[in-house]
C-alpha positions in Angstrom: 100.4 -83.8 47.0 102.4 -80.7 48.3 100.9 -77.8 50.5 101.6 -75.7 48.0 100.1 -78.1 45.3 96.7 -78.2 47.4 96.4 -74.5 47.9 96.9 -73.8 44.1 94.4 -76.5 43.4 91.8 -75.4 46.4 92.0 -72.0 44.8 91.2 -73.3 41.6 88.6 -75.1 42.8 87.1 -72.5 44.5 87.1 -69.7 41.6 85.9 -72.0 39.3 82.7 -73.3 41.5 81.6 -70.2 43.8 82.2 -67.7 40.7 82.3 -68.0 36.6 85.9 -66.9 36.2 87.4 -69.0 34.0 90.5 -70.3 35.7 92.5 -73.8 34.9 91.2 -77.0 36.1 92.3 -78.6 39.3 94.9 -81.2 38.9 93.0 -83.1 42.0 89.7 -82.9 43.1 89.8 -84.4 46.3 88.5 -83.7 50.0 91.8 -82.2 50.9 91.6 -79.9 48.1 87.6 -79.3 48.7 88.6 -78.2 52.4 91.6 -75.6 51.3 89.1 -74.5 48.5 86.1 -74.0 51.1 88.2 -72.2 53.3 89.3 -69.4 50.4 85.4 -68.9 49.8 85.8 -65.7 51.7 88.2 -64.4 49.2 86.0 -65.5 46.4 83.7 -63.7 48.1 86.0 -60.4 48.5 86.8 -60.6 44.5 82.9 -60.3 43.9 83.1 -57.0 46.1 85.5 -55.4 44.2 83.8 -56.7 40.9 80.3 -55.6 41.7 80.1 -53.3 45.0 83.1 -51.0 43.9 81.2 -50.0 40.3 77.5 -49.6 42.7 79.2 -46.9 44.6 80.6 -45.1 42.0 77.4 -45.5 40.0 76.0 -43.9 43.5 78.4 -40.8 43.4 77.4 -40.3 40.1 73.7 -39.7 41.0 72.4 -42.6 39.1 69.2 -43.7 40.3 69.7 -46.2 43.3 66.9 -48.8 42.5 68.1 -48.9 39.0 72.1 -49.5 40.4 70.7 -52.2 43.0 69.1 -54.2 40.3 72.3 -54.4 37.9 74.3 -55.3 41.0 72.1 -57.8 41.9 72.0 -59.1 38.5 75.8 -58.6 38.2 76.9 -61.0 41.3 73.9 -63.5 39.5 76.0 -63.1 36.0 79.6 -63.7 37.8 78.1 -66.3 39.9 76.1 -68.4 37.1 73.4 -68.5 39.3 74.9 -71.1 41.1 73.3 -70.2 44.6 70.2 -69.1 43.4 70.0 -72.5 41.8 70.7 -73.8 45.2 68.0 -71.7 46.9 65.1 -72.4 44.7 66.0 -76.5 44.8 66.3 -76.5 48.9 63.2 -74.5 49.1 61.2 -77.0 46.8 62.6 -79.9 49.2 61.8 -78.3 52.3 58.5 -77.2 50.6 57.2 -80.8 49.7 57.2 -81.5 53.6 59.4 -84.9 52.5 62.2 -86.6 54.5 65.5 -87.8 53.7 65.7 -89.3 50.2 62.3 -88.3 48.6 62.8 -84.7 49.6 66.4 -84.9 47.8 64.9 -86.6 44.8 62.6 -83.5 44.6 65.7 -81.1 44.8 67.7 -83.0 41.8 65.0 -82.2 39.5 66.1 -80.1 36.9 62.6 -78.1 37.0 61.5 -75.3 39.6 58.3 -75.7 41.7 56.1 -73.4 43.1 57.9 -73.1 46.1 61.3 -72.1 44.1 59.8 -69.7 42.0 58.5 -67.5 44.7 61.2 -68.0 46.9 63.9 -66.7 44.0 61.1 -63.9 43.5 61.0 -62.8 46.8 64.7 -62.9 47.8 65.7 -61.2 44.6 63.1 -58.2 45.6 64.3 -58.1 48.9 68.0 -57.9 47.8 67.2 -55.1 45.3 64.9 -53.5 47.6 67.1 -53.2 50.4 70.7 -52.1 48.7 68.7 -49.3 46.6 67.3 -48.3 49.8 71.2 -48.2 51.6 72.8 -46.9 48.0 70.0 -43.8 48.7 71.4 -43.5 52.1 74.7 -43.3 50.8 76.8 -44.5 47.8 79.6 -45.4 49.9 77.2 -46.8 52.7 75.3 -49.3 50.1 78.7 -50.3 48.2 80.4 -51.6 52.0 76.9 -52.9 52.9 76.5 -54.8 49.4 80.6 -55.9 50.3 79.9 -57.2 53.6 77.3 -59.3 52.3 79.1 -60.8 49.6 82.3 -61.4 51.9 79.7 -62.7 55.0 77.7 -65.0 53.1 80.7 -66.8 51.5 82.2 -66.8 54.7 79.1 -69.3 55.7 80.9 -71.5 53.7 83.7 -72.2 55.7 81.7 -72.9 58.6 78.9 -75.0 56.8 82.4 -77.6 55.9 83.2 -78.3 59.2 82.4 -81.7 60.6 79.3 -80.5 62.2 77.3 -80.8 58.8 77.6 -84.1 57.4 76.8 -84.7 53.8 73.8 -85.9 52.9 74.6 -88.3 50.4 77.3 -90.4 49.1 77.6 -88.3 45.6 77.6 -84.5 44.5 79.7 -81.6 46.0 78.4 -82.4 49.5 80.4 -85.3 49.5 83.9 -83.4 48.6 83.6 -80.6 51.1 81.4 -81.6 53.8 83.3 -81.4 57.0 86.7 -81.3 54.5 87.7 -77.8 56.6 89.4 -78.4 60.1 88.1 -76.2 62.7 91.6 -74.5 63.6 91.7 -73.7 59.8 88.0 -72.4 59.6 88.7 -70.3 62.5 91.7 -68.7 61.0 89.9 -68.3 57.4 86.9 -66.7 59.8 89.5 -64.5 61.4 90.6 -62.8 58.2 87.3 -62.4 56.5 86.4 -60.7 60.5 90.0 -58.6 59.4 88.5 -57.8 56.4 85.1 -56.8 57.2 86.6 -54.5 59.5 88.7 -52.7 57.3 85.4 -51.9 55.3 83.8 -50.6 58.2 86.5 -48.6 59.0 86.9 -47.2 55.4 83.1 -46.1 55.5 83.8 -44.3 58.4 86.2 -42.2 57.3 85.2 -41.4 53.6 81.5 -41.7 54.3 78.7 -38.7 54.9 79.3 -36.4 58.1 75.5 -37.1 59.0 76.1 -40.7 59.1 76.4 -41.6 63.2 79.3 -43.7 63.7 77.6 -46.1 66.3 74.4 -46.1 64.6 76.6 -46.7 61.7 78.5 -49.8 62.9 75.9 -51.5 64.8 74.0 -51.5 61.8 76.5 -53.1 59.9 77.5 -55.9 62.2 73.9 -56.8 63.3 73.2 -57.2 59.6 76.6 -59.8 58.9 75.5 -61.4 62.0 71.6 -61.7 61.2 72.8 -63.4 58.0 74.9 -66.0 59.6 72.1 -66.8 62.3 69.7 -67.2 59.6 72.3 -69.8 57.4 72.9 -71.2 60.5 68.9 -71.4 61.5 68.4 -72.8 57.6 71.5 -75.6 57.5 69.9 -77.1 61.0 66.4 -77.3 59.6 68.0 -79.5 56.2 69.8 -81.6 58.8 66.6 -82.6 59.9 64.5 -82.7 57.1 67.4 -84.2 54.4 70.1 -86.0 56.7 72.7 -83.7 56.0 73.9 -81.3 53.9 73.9 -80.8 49.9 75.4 -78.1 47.2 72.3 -77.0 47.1 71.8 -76.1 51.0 75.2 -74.4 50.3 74.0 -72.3 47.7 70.8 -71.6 50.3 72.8 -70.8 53.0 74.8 -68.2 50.9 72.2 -66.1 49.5 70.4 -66.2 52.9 73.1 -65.1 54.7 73.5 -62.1 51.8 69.5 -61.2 52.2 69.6 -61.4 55.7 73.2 -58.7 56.0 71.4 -56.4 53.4 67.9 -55.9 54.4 68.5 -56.1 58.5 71.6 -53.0 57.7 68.6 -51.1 55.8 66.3 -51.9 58.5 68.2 -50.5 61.0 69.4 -47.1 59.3 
C-alpha cells in the first residue's frame, strides 16, 4: 500500500475507533495502518476539544452555572466517544481488582458485565472529572475550556506512546494485537512533538485572552504539572497491567486515556 493510502486509512481508523464520527471504513486494517492511526490519536483528541471544550467556555462566558456545564461536557466527550474508554476503565479495573494473573485476569476483563470494582471506579472518576473542570470553569471560562482541551489532547496523546514496542500486547487477538508496538519511536516522537506544539498554542491563547488576576506562572505551571501528572499516572497504570496481564489490551488503552484526562484536570484544579 502507498504512504498516502496508509495515512488516509490510519485516519480512518483512528476517527472511527477513538471517537463516534462516522467516517468510511478502512480499506486495510493492518499493523502498518494501526501505527499511522495511533500516531493521529492526538488529533482525534484536538477534534474532541474543539467539539466539547470550545461550547464549555462559551457556556462559561455566558454565566451558566459551572457544575452544570462540567457535567454536559463530561457527558458530551462520553456521547462522541461511545464510551469506549470508560468501557476500557471499568474492565481493567475489574482485572486488576480480582488480584488474577495473566489469562484468568483477562478472562475477567472480556466479560460483558461490570463488577464491583468497575462500577465504583467509573463513579469515582466521572465525579472527579466533573468536580474538577466545574471547579476550573468557576476559576475562569476560558481557564476550564484550555484545561478541559489539554486533557483531551494529553490523554490521547498517551496513545502514541502506549504503541511503541515497549508495551507488548497481551494476547494474540483484539486491538492490542493491531497497534501494540505498530508506532516507531522516531514517529511517536514527532506525533509527541506536535501535540507538545499544540498544547502550547493553548497555553499561550489563555494567556493572552484570559482574566488579568490570573498569574501567568502560577498559570502555566499549573497547566503543565497537570498534562504531565496525567501521563505519569498512564504511565504508572500500563506498567502495573504489564505485570499483572502480560501486556497490554484495548482495554488498558481506554484506562490509560481517561486516567491521563483525570489526572490533567483535577492536579490543574488542585494547583489554582
Amino acid at each position: 500500500m502507498s504512504g498516502d493510502g496508509r495515512l488516509r486509512d490510519g485516519l480512518w481508523l483512528a476517527c472511527g475507533t477513538l471517537s463516534a464520527v462516522r467516517v468510511p471504513a478502512p480499506r486495510v486494517v493492518d499493523r502498518a495502518v494501526g501505527g499511522v492511526a495511533m500516531a493521529l490519536a492526538p488529533l482525534v483528541g484536538a477534534l474532541l476539544a474543539l467539539v466539547v471544550a470550545v461550547p464549555a467556555g462559551v457556556l462559561g462566558e455566558l454565566d451558566r452555572p459551572p457544575l452544570l456545564v462540567a457535567a454536559l461536557a463530561v457527558g458530551a466527550i462520553a456521547l462522541l466517544t461511545r464510551a469506549i474508554h470508560l468501557d476500557g476503565l471499568a474492565d481493567t479495573a475489574d482485572g486488576l481488582g480480582s488480584a488474577r494473573r495473566g489469562e484468568a485476569a483477562q478472562e475477567i476483563m472480556r466479560r460483558s458485565d461490570i463488577g464491583p470494582f468497575g462500577v465504583v471506579t467509573l463513579l469515582l472518576v466521572l465525579l472527579l472529572q466533573v468536580a474538577a473542570l466545574a471547579h476550573l470553569l468557576a476559576l475562569g471560562p476560558v481557564l476550564g475550556a484550555t484545561a478541559l482541551a489539554l486533557a483531551l489532547l494529553g490523554s490521547r496523546a498517551t496513545l502514541v506512546w502506549l504503541c511503541t514496542p515497549s508495551f507488548p500486547a497481551a494476547r494474540t487477538d483484539g486491538l492490542g494485537v493491531v497497534v501494540a508496538g505498530s508506532v516507531p519511536l522516531a514517529r511517536a516522537l514527532l506525533s509527541l512533538a506536535v501535540a507538545a506544539v499544540v498544547g502550547a498554542g493553548l497555553v499561550a491563547v489563555v494567556l493572552t485572552v484570559g482574566d488579568p488576576w490570573w498569574e501567568p506562572a502560577r498559570l502555566v505551571v499549573a497547566l503543565v504539572v497537570g498534562v504531565v501528572a496525567g501521563q505519569v499516572l498512564a504511565l504508572g497504570l500500563v506498567r502495573r497491567c504489564v505485570d499483572r496481564f502480560g501486556g497490554v489490551t484495548g482495554d488498558v488503552y481506554g484506562a490509560c486515556v481517561e486516567v491521563a484526562a483525570t489526572a490533567t484536570l483535577v492536579v490543574t484544579a488542585l494547583v489554582l
